[in-house]
N, C-alpha and C positions, 0 to 999 in steps of 0.2 A: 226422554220421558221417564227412563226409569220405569222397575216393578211396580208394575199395580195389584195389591196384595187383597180380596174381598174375601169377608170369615164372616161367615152365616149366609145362606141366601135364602132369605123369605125375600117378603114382599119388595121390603125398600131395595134386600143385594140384589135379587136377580134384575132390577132394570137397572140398579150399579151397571151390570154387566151388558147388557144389551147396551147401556151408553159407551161404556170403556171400548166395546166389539167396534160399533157403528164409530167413534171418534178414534180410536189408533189401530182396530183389529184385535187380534187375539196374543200376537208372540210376546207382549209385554203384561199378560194378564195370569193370574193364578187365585184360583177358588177354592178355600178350606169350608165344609159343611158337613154337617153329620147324617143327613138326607143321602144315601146310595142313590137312590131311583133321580137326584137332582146332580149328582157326579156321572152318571149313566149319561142322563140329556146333556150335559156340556158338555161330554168327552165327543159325544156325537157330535158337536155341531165346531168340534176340533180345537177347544176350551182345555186348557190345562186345569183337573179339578182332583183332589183329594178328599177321601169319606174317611173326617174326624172329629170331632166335637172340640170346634175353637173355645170353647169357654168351660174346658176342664182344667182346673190348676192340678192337676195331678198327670196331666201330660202334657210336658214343656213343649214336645215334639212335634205335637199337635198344629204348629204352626208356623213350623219349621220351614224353611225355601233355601231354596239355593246360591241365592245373592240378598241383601240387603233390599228391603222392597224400600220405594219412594216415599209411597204411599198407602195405607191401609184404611178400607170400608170396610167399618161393623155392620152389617147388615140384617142380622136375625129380625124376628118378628116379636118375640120375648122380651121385654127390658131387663129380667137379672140376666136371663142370657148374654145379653149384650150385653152389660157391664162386665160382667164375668170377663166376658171374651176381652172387653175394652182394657182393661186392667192385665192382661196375662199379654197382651198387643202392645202394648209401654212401657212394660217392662223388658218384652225380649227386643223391641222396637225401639230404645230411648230415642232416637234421632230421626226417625221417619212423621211424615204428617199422618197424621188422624183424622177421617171424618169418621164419626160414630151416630148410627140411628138409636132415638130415644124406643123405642119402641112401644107397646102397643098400652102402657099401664102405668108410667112411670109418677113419682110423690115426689116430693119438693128433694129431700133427701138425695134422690138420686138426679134430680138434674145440676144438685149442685157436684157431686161426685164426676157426674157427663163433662160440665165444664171444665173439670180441672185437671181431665187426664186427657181429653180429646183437643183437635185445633180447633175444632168443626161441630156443632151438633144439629144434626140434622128433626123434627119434632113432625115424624109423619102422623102423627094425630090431627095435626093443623093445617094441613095440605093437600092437594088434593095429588091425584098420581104423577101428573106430569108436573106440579111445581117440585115436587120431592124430588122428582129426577131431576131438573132442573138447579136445584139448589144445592146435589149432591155432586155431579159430574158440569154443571154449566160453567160459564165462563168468571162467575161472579166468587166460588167458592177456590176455583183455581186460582184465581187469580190473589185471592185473601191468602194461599198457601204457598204463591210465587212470592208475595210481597214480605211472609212472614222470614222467608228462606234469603231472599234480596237482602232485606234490612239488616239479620242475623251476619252476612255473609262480611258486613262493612267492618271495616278497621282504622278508627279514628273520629273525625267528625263530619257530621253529617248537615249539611246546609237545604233545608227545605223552600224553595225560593216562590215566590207569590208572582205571578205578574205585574207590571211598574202599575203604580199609585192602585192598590188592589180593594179590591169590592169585599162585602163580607163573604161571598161565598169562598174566594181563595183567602181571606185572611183563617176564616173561621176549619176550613181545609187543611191549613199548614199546622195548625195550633193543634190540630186532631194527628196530624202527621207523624208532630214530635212526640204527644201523647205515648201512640202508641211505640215509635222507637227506644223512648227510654221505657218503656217496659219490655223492652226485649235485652235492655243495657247497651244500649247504640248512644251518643250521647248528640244532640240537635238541637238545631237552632231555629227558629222562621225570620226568616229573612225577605228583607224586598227593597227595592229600586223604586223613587220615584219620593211621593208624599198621600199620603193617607191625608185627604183634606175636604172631603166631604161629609158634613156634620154628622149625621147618622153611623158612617163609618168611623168617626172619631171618637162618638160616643161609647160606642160598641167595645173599641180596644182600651177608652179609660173607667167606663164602668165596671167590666169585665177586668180587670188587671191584668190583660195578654201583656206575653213575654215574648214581646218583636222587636226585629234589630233594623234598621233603616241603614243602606249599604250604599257607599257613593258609587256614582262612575268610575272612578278611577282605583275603588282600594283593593286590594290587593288580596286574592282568593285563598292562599295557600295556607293556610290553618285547616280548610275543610278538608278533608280526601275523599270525599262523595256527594253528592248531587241531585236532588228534587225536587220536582218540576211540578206543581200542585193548579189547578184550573187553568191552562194551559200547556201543550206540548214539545216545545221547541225552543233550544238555546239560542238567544240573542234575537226571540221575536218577542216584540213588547217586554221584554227583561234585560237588564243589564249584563246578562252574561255572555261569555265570548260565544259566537254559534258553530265554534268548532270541538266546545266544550265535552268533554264524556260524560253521560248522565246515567246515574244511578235507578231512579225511578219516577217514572212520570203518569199521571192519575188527571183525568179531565173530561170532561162530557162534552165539548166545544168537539164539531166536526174537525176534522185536522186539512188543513191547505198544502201538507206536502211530507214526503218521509218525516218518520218521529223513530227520533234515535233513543235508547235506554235501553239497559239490561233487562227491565221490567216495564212494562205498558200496559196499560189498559184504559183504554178511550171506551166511554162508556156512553155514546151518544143520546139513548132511547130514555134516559135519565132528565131530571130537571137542574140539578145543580150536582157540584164535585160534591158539595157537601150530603149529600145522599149516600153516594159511595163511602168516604169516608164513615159514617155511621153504621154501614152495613163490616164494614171491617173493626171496628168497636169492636159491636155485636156482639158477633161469630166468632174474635177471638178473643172474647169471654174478659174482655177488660172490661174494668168499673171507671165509669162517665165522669169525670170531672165534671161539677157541674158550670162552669165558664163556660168548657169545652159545649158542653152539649146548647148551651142556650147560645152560641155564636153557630153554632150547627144548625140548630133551628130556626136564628133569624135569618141564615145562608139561604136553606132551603126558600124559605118566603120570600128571600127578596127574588130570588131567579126564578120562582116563579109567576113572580107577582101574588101572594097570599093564596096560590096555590089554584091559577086561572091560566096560567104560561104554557104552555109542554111542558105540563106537569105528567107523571104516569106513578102506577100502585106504589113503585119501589121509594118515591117520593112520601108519599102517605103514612107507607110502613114504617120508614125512618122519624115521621112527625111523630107519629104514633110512641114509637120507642123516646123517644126524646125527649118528650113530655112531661114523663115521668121525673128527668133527671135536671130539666131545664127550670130558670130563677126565672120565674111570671112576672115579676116586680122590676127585675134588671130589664127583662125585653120592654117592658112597656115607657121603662124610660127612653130607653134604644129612640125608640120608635117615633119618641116625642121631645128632638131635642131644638132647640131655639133653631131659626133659619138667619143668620147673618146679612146685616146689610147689601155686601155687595153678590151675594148672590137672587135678592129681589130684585136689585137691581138690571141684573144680566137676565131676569126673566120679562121686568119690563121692555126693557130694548129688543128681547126677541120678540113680544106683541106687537111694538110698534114698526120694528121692521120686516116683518113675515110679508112674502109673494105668496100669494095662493093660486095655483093652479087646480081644477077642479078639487077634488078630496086631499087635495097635495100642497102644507106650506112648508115655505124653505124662510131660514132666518139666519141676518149674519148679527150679533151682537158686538161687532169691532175687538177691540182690545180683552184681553181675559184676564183676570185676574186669580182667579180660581174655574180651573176647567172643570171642576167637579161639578161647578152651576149647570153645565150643556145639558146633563141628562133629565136635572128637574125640569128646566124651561122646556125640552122635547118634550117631555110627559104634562106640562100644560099645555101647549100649545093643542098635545090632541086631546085636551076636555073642548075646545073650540069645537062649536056646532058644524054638520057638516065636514070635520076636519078627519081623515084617516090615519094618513102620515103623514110624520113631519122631522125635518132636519134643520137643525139647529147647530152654527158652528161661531168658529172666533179662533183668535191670533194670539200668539203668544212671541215673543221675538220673531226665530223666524220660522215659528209651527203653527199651521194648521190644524185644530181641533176638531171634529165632529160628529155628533149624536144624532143619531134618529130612531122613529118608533114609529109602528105601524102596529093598528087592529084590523085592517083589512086581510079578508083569506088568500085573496089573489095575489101578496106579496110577500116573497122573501128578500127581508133586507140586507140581511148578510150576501146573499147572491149579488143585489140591486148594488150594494157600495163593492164588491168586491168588482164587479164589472165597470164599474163608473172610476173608478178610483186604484186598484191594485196596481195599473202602468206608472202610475205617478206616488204614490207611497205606500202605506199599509192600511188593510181594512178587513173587515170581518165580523162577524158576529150571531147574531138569533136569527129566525125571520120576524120575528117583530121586535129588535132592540139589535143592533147595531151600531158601533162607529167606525173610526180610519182617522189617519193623522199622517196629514202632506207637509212637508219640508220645504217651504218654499225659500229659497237658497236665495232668490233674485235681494229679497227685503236687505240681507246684511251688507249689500253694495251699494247700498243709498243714505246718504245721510240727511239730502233735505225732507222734512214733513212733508213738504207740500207735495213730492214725487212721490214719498211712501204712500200719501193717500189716495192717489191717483192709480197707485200698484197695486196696492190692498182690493181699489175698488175691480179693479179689471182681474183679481184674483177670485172676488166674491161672485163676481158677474159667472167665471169660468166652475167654480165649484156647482154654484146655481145650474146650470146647464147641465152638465154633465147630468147630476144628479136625477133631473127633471127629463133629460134625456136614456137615461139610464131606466127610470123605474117604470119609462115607456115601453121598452125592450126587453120582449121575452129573456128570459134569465139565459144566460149562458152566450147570447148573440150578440156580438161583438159592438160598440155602440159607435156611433158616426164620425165622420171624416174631419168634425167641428171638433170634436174634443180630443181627437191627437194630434190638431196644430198648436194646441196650447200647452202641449207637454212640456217646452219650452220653460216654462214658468216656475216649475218643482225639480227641486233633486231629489233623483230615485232613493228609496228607501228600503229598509228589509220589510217583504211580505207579513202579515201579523193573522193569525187566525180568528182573533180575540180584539176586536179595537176598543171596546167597550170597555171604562175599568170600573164603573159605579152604575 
């Protein structure tokens, strides 16, 4: 953890310190103040503390330690104080993080001086006690100070990788990624596996002039020498990369299905999209918003949340909020409204006419796929149908298994529902009310006549049906019946996926 260095303790330092005590104890903490009677109560309570005035530039010594600190919290209650102090802390500090409280008074003037010497500024005027805490010691600003020190640390180039055929929230993610790496002078790429071929999404990266690179299966890594993993956390799940891969940094709000390797992580579940987090690392380390960036940040956040009706929570808001400012109203709204393609009416009609309903519950197979990005609009018609809760909607592609569902019902978690129904036989995962998975069905490439294919297909469609319908009967977690691990038979195993959803 390194020295934890706090100079000033009013308001905002002393619960600095109560958080630093309660989150590592005291042997890695030290307190500069000019308060005796507040060096008195920390020595008491076994706090390493010095009585001296951190924000005299006429004594260097003033903040003096014994080892290089990690990290330093301005904390006064004063703002020239704190600037004082912030400024005399960056210079004897060049390489340490900074977070610095604006304190109690501060003018346009001095917030723009706050940004440019601190990593972090912390605005206790605007918060109440416990998000101050929270904002200064939580896991959201450490982690903006891990990410900043990760990216710093890279030597060469850096590949920020999206999940295969990615949604705006990872495209919009990766493109904030690089952002901010080349402002650190890291030099990156966004990068992804698959195809970007859902119209909305297409629109997004040609209205927006994003600079993304489409990466085959097979080519060949070695120009990057680091690694990140952007709305999603795992090498070689739903991404083209090897899964024995070393990862530099990985940033994602998707619950995780199993260890998540990187130098740097932060899975930020209680969030509504990565593109949240990203914004909030913007912010905080005081870069200026591209405005692409920010309007692909903004339609991120909307879409994962559904226009902000999803598991959505404040930190989503505050990011709209911030964004807003910086976002093109004209570009989204084309986004928003770009023509629907033939054939994917088409794959929405075929899923009306072939839906089973089970009470609140239809399942549809649309056959053949031509674009899988259709699966998720026709799930999300299917539940404007009356009566209808959830629905799964799937199709074929050589020899892969596609499929999307969605639910508005409380009592489902669909991500649980397909990972239970589905993770023996490929990969699955996702929201509780937005979910897919993609089975492998190996049997299909051993058949040349039609007529058998379609006889496969059909006994494929009948088994996914089941399962499904069997599944979303079944308390989440209870392993589901004796009917659907005789058909295991039918798919070859696949890697696990956190995320099956890519639009």
């Amino acid at each position: 953890m390194g020295l934890q260095l706090v100079l000033g303790c009013g308001t905002v330092g002393r619960q600095v310190v109560d958080g630093l005590v309660d989150r590592a104890g005291t042997d890695q903490l030290f307190v500069v103040t000019d308060d005796e009677n507040v060096v008195e109560a920390l020595r008491d309570e076994s706090i390493r503390a010095r009585a001296a005035d951190p924000a005299d530039p006429a004594d260097p010594d003033a903040i003096a330690v014994d080892e290089e600190p990690t990290t330093v919290f301005v904390g006064g209650d004063r703002t020239d104080e704190n600037l004082s102090t912030l400024e005399n802390a960056r210079e004897r500090f060049p390489d340490a993080s900074i977070v610095a409280s604006l304190g109690g008074n501060p003018i346009a003037t001095d917030r723009t001086r706050f940004r440019e010497l601190a990593d972090y500024v912390v605005d206790a005027n605007s918060a109440i006690t416990d998000r101050v805490l929270e904002e200064t010691v939580g896991p959201s600003v450490e982690s903006m100070l891990g990410l900043r020190q990760q990216l710093s640390s890279i030597d060469g180039r850096l590949a920020v990788v999206m999940h295969d055929n990615p949604d705006p929230d990872a495209i919009a993610s990766a493109v904030a990624l690089v952002d901010i790496a080349d402002a650190l002078g890291v030099d990156a790429e966004a990068c992804y596996f698959g195809e970007i071929s859902h119209q909305e999404n297409r629109a997004m990266v040609n209205l927006l002039e994003l600079e993304l690179r489409q990466l085959d299966d097979d080519e060949s890594l070695e120009e990057f020498s680091a690694f990140a993993l952007v709305d999603h956390s795992r090498p070689g799940v739903n991404d083209g990369l090897p899964e024995s891969l070393h990862v530099d940094v990985v940033i994602d709000h998707h619950p995780p299905r199993g260890p998540v390797p990187g130098a740097f992580v932060e899975l930020r579940e209680q969030v509504g999209a990565t593109s949240t987090i990203m914004t909030e690392y913007l912010d905080g380390l005081g870069l200026e918003f591209d405005p692409a960036t920010a309007t692909a940040l903004l339609y991120g956040i909307r879409i994962d949340t559904n226009d902000f009706t999803r598991e959505v929570s404040p930190a989503d808001f505050r990011a709209a909020s911030i964004l807003s400012e910086y976002a093109d109203a004209g570009i989204l709204a084309q986004v928003e409204q770009p023509t629907i393609d033939g054939e994917t009416l088409e794959t929405i009609a075929r899923a009306i006419k072939n839906r089973i309903q089970s009470g609140s519950v239809t399942v549809a197979s649309v056959g053949q796929l031509t674009n899988r990005d259709a699966l998720p609009q026709a799930a999300d018609q299917l539940l404007a149908i009356e009566g209808i809760e959830t629905t799964l909607v799937f199709g074929f592609t050589d020899e892969m298994a596609y499929l999307s569902a969605r639910s508005r019902a409380t009592d489902v978690d669909l991500g649980e529902t397909l990972r239970d129904a589905f993770d023996r036989i490929g990969s699955a995962g996702g929201h509780a009310d937005m979910a897919g998975a993609q089975l492998e069905v190996g049997i299909l490439g051993d058949v040349d006549d039609e007529e058998e294919v379609g006889s496969i297909v059909s006994v494929v469609e009948e088994v996914i049906t089941n399962r499904f319908l069997e599944a979303i009967q079944t308390r989440p977690g209870t392993p589901v019946g004796a009917y659907m691990r005789t058909s295991e038979w039918l798919f070859t195993d696949t890697a696990e996926s956190e995320d099956g959803e890519s639009a």
